[in-house]
C-alpha positions in Angstrom: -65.3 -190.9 -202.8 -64.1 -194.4 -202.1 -60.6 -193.0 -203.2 -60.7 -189.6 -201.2 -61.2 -192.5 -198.0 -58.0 -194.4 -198.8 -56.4 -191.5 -199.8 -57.2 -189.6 -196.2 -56.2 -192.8 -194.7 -52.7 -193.2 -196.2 -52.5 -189.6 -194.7 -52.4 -191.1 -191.5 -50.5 -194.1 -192.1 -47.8 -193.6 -194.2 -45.4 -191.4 -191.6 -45.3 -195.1 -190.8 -45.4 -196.9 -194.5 -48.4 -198.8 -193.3 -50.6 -197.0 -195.8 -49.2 -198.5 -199.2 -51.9 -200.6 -200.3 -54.6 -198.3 -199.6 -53.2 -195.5 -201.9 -52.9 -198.7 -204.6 -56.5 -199.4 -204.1 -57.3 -195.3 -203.8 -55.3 -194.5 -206.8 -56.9 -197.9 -208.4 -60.4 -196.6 -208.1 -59.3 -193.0 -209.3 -58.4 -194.7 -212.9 -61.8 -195.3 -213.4 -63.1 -192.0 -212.7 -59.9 -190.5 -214.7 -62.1 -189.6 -217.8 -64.3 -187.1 -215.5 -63.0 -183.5 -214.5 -63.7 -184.1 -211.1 -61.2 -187.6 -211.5 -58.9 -185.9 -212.3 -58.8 -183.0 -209.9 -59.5 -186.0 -207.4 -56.0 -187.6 -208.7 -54.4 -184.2 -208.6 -55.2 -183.8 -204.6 -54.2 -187.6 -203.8 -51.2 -187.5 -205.9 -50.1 -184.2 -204.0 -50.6 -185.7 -200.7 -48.9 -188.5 -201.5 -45.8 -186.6 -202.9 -46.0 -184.5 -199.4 -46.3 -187.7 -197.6 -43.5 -189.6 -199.5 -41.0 -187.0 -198.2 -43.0 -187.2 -195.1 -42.1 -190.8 -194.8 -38.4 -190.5 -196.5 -37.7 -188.5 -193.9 -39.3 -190.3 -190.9 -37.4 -193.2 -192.2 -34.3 -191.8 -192.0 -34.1 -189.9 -188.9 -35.9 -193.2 -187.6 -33.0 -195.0 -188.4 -30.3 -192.9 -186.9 -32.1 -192.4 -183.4 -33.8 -195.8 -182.7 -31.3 -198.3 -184.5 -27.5 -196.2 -183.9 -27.7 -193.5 -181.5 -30.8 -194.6 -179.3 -31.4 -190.5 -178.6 -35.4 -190.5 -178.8 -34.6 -191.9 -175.2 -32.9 -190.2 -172.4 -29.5 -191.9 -172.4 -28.0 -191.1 -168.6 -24.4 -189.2 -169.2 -21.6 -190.0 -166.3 -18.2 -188.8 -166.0 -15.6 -191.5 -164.8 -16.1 -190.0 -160.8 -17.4 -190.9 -157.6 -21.0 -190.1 -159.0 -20.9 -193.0 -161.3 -19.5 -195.4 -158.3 -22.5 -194.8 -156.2 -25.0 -195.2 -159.1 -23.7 -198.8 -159.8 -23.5 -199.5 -156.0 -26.9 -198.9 -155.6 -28.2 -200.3 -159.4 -29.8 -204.1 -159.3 -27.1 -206.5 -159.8 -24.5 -203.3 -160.0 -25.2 -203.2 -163.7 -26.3 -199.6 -165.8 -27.7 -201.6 -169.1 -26.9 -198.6 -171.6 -25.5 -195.6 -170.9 -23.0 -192.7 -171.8 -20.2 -192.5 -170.3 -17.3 -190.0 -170.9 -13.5 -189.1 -169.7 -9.9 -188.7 -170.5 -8.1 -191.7 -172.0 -5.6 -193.3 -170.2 -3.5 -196.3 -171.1 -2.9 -199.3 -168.7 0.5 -200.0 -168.8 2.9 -198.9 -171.7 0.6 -197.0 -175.1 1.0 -197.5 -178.3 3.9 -195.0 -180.3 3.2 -193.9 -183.5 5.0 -195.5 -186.4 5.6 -191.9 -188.0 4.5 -189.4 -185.9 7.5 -188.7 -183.1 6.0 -188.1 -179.4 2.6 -188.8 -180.7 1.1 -192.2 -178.1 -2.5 -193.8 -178.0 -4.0 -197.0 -177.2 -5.7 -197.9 -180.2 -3.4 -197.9 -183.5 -4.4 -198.3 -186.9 -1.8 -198.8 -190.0 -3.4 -198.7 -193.3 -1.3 -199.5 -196.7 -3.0 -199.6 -200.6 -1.5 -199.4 -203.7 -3.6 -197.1 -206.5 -3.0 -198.9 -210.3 -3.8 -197.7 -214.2 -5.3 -200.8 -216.0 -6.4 -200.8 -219.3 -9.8 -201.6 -220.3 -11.3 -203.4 -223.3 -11.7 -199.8 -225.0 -8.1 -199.2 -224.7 -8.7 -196.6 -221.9 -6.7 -196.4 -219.0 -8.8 -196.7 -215.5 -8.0 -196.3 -212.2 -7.8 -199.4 -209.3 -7.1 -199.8 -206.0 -5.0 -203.0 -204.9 -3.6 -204.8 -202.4 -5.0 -202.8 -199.3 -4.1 -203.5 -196.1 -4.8 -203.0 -192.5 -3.8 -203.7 -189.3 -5.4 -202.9 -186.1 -3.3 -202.6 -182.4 -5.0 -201.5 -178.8 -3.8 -201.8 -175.6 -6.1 -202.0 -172.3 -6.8 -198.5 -171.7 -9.2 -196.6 -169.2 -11.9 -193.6 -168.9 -10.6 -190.9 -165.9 -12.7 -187.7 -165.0 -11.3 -185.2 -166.8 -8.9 -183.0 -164.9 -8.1 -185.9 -162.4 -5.2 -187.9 -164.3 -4.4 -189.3 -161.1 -7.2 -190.6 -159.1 -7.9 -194.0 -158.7 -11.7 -194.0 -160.2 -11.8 -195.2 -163.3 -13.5 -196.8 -166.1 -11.6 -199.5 -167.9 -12.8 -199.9 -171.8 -13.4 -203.5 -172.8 -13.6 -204.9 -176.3 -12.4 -201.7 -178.3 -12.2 -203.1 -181.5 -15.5 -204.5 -181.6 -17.3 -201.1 -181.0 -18.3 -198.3 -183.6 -18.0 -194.8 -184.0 -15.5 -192.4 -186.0 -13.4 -192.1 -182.8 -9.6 -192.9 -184.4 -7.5 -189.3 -185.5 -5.4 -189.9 -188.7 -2.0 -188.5 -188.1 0.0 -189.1 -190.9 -0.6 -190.0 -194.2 1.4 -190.2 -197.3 0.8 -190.8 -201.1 4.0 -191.7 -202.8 4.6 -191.0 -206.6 6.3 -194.7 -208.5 8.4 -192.5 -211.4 9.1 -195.2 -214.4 12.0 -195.9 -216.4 11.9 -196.3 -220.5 11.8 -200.4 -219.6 9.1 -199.8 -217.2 7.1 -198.1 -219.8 7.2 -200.9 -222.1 6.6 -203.6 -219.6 3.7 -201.8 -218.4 2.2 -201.4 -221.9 2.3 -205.0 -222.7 0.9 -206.0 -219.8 -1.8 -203.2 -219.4 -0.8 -202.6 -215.7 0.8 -199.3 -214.4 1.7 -198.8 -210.6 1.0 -194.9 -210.2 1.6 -195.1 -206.1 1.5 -196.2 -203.0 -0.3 -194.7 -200.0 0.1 -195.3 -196.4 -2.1 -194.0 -193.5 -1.9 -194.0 -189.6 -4.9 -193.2 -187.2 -4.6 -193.5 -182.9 -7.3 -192.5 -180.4 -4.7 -190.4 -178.2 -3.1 -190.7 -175.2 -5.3 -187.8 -173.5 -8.0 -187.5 -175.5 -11.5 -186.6 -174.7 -13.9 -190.1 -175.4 -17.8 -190.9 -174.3 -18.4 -194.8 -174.8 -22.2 -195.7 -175.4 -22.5 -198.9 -173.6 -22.7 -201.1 -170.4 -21.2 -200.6 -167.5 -20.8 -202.8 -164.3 -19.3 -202.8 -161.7 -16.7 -205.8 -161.0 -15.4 -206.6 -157.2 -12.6 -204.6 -155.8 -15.1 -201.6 -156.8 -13.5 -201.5 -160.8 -15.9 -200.0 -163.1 -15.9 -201.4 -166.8 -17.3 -200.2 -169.8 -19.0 -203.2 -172.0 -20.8 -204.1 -175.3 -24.2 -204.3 -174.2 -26.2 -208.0 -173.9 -29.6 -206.9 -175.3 -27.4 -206.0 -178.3 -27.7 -202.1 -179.0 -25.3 -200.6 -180.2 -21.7 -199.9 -178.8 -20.3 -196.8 -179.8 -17.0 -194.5 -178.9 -17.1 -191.3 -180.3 -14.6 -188.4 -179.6 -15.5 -185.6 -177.9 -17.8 -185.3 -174.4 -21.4 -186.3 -175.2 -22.9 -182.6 -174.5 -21.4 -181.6 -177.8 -21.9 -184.6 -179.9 -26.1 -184.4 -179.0 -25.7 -180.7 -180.2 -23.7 -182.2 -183.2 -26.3 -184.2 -184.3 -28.9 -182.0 -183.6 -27.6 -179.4 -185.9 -27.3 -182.5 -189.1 -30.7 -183.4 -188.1 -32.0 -180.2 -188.4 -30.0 -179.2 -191.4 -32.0 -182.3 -193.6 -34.8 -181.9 -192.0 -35.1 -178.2 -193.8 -33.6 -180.0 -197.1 -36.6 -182.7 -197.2 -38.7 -180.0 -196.6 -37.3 -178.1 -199.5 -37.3 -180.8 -201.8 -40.9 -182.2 -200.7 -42.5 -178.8 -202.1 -40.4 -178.8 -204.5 -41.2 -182.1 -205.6 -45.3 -181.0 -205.3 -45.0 -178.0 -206.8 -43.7 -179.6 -210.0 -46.0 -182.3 -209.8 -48.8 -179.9 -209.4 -48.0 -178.2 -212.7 -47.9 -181.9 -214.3 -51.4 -182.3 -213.2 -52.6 -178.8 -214.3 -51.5 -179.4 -218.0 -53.1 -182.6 -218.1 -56.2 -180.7 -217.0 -56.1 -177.9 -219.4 -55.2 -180.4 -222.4 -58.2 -182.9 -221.2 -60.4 -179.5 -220.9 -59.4 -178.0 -224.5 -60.1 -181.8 -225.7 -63.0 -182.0 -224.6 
């Protein structure tokens, strides 16, 4: 009885992972009752619940940690456009500050953008230039591994700004600070190239003495694009002279630019959520179901034994 209580308990407690040490004590007092029948059918519900409840929990956890800790969307986040809209919001906000919210727009440069290093005619306003070199050691064994070396990265931006889309002209605009420092898969690789090293005979023997073999060397450009479509999670305020500026938050959530409008990135992540939600589902009864037919062995053999 004592372990059906802590057992029922950690049913309501461990969506949360509060309700650990009652199933130790539950599953505890079950030990000593493990020699009866009725133990062990008792030990066959708990341990079912708790399997159910594990992927309960492994799933809570999870999703908890993409929508309270990255993408705050268990709250209504308010969506702007760079327009006229978003200018009378901040005139009439306290201290013409919106503490976290999504904004989204066309990206325009300020001043001269950023030309792509291999790309012709391609321009953006955030560049980055990545360089690695892939080796063949030789192990211990004798085998031949791979291993990346000598990988490098360099990172360019220039001040850039949010327009509503459609408006490439108007002078209502959200300027972008601190770029760099926010996250989000917002960059579009547009070139990359993996270039084959071909050896000589004295290369070949170098490179077996030594037990090092240069197989290639790769390079790699990404931009966010002149003209792109980006929605910045953050801060904006509103500075004198009525310029709007989008901001790392100050209470420290997270600061995110993320390509595409922020309509389809919600239905984006809607779709993943749902699409593991069904695969912790499936793998939860799967899980039971297997652990069921443990426990109903263990019955049978105990039952024959006896």
């Amino acid at each position: 009885m004592g372990a059906a209580v802590e057992l029922w308990d950690l049913q309501w407690d461990y969506g949360i992972c509060s309700g650990i040490m009652g199933a130790a004590v539950g599953l505890w007092e079950l030990q000593w009752d493990y020699e009866s029948c009725n133990g062990i059918m008792g030990a066959a519900v708990g341990l079912w619940e708790l399997q159910w409840d594990y992927g309960s929990c492994s799933y809570r956890f999870l999703f908890s940690f993409v929508y309270w800790y990255m993408f705050p969307l268990h709250q209504e986040i308010p969506s702007f456009q760079a327009d006229q809209h978003l200018l009378k919001v901040l005139n009439a906000s306290p201290d013409r500050r919106l503490h976290y919210v999504a904004v989204e727009g066309v990206v325009q440069p300020v001043g001269e953008p950023l030309a792509s290093q291999f790309v012709p005619r391609c321009y953006g306003v955030i560049q980055k230039i990545a360089t690695q070199e892939h080796w063949k050691v030789r192990n211990v064994s004798g085998l031949w591994v791979s291993k990346t070396t000598n990988a490098k990265e360099t990172r360019s931006s220039v001040p850039f700004r949010l327009v509503q889309p459609g408006t490439y002209l108007s002078d209502i605009s959200v300027k972008v600070e601190s770029p760099l420092e926010a996250s989000g898969d917002y960059l579009e690789q547009v070139h990359r190239r993996v270039r084959q090293v071909e050896d000589g005979l004295l290369d070949v023997v170098v490179q077996g003495l030594s037990g090092e073999r240069l197989t290639a060397r790769e390079e790699s450009e990404e931009v966010l694009r002149v003209g792109s479509i980006l929605t910045g999670y953050g801060e904006v305020v509103l500075e004198h002279g009525g310029v709007m500026r989008l901001q790392p938050p100050r209470d420290g959530r997270a600061y995110i630019l993320l390509p595409g409008d922020h309509r389809s990135f919600i239905q984006r992540h809607e779709s993943t959520a749902g699409m593991w939600k069904g695969l912790t589902a499936l793998f939860g009864i799967t899980g039971s179901t297997l652990l069921a037919a443990f426990v109903y062995s263990a019955v049978s053999k105990d039952s024959k034994d006896r």
